[in-house]
N, C-alpha and C positions, 0 to 999 in steps of 0.2 A: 507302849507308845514312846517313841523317842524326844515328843516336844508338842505342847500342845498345840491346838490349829494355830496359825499365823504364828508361832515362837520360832520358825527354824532359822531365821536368819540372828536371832540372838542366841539359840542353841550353837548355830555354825563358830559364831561370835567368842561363845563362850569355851574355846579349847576343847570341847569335849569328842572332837574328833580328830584329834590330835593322837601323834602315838601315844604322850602319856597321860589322856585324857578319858574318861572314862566310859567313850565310845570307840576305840580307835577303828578310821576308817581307810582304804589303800595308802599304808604306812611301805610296801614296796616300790610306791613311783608309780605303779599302775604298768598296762601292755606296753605303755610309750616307750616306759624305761629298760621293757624287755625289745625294742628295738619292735615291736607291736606283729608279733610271729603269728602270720595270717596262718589261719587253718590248725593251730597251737595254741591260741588265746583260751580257750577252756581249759584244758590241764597246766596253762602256767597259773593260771587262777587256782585251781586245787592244790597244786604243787604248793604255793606261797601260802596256803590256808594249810594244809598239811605240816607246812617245815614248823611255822608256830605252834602247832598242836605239840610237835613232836618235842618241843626246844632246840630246835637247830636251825633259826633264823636270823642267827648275828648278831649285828649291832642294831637290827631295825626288830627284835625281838620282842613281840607282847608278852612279858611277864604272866605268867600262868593264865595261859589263854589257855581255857578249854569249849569252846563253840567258837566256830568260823563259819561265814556266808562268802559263796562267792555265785555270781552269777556271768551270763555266759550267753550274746547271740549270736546265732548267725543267720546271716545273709538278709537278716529284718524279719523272716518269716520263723523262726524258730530261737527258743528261749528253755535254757536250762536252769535251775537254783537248786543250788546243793549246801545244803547244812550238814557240817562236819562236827561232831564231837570229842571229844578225848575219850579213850575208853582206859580205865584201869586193867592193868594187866597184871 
């Protein structure tokens, strides 16, 4: 659980979904910043969960991120959620 009932707007509060806070959440800008690539927003989402995984996300970099969520509608009627992991190689 990320914050108990009625905490999320002190949880929000509290930096922890900040890049360097100990939830980091859309640290990319989100689809907006990708110019919001209708019919592409699902793999920019994987894409930008992958590049962290991988260490090759820049300056907006989550330091040893090894699990990413990224989720995904479309049209209103369908919904995808993909949990990504790191794997040792």
């Amino acid at each position: 659980m990320l914050c108990e009932e009625g905490g999320a707007v002190d949880f929000f509060n509290s930096g922890a979904t900040w890049r360097d806070g100990s939830m980091p959440v859309n640290v990319s800008g989100g689809l907006e910043s990708k110019g919001h690539p209708i019919a592409a927003t699902g793999i920019a989402n994987i894409w930008e969960v992958c590049h962290h995984l991988r260490g090759e996300a820049g300056p907006r970099q989550i330091e040893g991120a090894k699990v990413g969520l990224a989720h995904v509608i479309g049209l209103g009627s369908a919904c995808g959620i993909h949990i990504l992991e790191k794997s040792a190689l």
